[in-house]
Each structure stands twice: as structure tokens, then as C-alpha cells.
C-alpha positions as CSV (number, residue, x, y, z in Angstrom):
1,X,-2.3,29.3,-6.7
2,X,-5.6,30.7,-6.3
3,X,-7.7,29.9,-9.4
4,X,-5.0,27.7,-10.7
5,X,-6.1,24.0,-8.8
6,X,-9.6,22.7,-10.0
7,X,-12.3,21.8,-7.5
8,X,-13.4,18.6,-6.3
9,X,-9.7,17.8,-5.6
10,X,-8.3,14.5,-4.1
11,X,-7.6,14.8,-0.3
12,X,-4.9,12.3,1.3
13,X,-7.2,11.6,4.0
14,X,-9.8,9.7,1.6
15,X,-8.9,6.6,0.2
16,X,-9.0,2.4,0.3
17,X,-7.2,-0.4,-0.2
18,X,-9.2,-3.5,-1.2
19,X,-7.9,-6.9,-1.6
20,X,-9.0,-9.9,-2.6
21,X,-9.8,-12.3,0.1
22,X,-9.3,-9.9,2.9
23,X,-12.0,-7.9,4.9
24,X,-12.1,-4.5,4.6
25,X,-9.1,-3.3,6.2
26,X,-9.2,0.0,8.5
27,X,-5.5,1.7,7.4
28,X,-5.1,4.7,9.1
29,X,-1.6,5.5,7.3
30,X,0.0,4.6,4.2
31,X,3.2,5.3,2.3
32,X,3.0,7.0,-0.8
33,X,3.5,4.7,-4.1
34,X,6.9,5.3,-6.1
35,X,6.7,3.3,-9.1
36,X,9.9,3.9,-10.7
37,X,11.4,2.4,-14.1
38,X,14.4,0.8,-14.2
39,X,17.8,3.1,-15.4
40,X,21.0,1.8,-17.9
41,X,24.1,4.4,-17.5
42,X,25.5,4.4,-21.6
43,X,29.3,5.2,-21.8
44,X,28.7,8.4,-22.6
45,X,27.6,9.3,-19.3
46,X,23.6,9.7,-20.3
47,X,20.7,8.1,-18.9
48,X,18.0,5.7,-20.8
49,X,15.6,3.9,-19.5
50,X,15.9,0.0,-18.8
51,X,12.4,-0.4,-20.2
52,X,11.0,-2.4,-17.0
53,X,9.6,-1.2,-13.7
54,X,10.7,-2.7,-10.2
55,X,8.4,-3.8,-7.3
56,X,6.9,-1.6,-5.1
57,X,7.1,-1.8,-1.2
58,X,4.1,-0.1,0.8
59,X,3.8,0.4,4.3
60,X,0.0,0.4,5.6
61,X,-0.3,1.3,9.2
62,X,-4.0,-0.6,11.2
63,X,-5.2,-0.8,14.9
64,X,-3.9,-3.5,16.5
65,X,-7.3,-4.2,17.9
66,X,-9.3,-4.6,14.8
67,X,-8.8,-8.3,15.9
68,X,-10.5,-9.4,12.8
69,X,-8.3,-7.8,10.1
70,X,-5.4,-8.6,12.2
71,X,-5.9,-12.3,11.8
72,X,-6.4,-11.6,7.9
73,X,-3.4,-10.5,7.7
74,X,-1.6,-12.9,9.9
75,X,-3.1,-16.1,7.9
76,X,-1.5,-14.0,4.9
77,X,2.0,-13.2,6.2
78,X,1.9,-16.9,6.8
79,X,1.1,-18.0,3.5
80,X,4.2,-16.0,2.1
81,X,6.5,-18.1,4.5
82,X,8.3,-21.2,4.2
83,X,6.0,-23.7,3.0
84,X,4.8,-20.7,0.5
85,X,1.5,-21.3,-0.9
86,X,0.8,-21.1,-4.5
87,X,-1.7,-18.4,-3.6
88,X,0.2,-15.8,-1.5
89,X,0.2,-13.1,-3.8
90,X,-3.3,-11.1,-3.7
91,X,-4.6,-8.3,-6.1
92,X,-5.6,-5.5,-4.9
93,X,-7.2,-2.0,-5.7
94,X,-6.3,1.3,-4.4
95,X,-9.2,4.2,-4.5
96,X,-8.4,7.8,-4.2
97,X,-12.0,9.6,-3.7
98,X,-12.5,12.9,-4.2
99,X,-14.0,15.5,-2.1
100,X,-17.8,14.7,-4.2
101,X,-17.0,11.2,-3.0
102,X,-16.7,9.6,-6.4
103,X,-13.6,7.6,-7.5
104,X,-11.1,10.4,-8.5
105,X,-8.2,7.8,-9.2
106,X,-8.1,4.1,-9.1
107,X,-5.0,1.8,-9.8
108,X,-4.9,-1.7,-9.8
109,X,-2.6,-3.7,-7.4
110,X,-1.1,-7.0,-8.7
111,X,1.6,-10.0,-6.7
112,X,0.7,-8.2,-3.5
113,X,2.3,-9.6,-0.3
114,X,3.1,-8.9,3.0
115,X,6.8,-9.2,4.1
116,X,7.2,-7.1,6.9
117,X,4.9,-6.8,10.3
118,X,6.3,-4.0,12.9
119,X,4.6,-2.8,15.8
120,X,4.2,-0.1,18.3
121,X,6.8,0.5,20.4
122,X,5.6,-0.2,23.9
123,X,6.2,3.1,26.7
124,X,4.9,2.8,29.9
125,X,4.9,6.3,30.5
126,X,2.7,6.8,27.4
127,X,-1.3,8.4,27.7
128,X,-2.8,5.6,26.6
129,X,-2.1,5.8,22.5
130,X,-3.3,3.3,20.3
131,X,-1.4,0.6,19.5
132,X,-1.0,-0.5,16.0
133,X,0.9,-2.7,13.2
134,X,2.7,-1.5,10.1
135,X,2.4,-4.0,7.4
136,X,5.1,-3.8,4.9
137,X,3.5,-4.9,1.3
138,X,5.5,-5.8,-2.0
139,X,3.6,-5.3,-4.4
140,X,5.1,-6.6,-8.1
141,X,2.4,-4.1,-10.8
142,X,0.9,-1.0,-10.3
143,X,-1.3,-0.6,-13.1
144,X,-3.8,3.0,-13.6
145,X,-7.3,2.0,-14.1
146,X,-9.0,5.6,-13.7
């Protein structure tokens, strides 16, 4: 492998999610993106492709104490329930830097909302770890800007 991987790679541990409306969120964790197109089985037992892509579900992992984001997100899980407003889905941009700093890859984020909120389990026995919320985010276009 040595010689065959370019500098100034991408690292996993340097990236952000923006979205619009929301303050900067601190994610400490988030699930990969798998953007897959949909798949029609022909009678002869092949594989082509259905022509459209499916939504895409991310989890994104914050303090719980980063009271301010919290609330963000909060308002917005609300807005995605029953009355949903017209304006619950959010776009969004997702920035992969790389190790120079500079935006290695960027994809735009489009329908993003939040439909799932899980949080730590609690342990009384635990050293004092902090606690923190998984959002689940639907996301309906994933689109490659950079």
C-alpha cells in the first residue's frame, strides 16, 4: 500500500454537517451514507437497475448537554410530527476536510428530517460517561457537489 494512497487524504475524524436553520451542531459520531439505486429482477434471473435512488437514513450521535443544539433539534423533530409543517424538511451540507484542512469532498443534503431520537442508556454503576442522543435523519437526495 505504501506509495499507492496519495497524500493529503480524508480522515473520518474531520468533517460537518450544516443545515439550514440549525446552529452548528457538535456530532461526535455519524453513520456512513449508503446511497443505493433501486434494483428490478428480469425473468431471466439478471439484475438492472430500477433507474431511481431510495432515501437515506443517518444516524448523528451529540452531547446531550449542548442544551442549545438539543433544543434545535427538538423544535425540528416537532415540526415533522402531527400537525407537520410545510417546512420540516431542511437541506443540508456534509464536508469531508482533508488533512490540509480544505474541503476534500462535499455533498449536498436535500428533504432532511429527523425521525428517530434515542438516548443513552442510563447505568448507575457507570464512571461518569457522557450522556448523549442519537438522532436518526431521513434524508430524500444526496447529491456530490465537490
Amino acid at each position: 500500500m505504501k506509495g499507492a494512497i496519495s497524500g493529503n487524504h480524508i480522515p473520518v475524524n474531520h468533517w460537518e454537517l450544516l443545515v439550514t436553520g440549525l446552529p452548528p451542531l457538535t456530532i461526535i459520531e455519524q453513520s456512513g451514507i449508503e446511497d443505493e439505486l433501486e434494483k428490478i429482477k428480469l425473468p431471466d434471473r439478471t439484475v438492472a437497475s430500477g433507474g431511481n435512488r431510495g432515501p437515506v437514513e443517518v444516524d448523528v450521535t451529540m452531547p446531550m448537554h449542548h442544551t442549545v443544539e438539543q433544543v434545535a433539534m427538538e423544535a425540528w423533530y416537532k415540526s415533522s410530527q402531527d400537525p407537520i409543517l410545510p417546512t420540516y424538511k431542511l437541506a443540508g451540507t456534509l464536508i469531508h476536510y482533508n488533512i490540509g484542512g480544505d474541503a476534500g469532498r462535499v455533498f449536498g443534503l436535500f428533504g432532511i428530517f429527523p425521525f428517530k431520537r434515542t438516548t443513552s442508556d442510563l447505568e448507575m454503576g457507570n464512571e461518569g460517561e457522557m450522556a448523549t442522543v442519537v438522532w436518526s435523519l431521513s434524508i430524500d437526495n444526496v447529491e456530490y457537489l465537490k
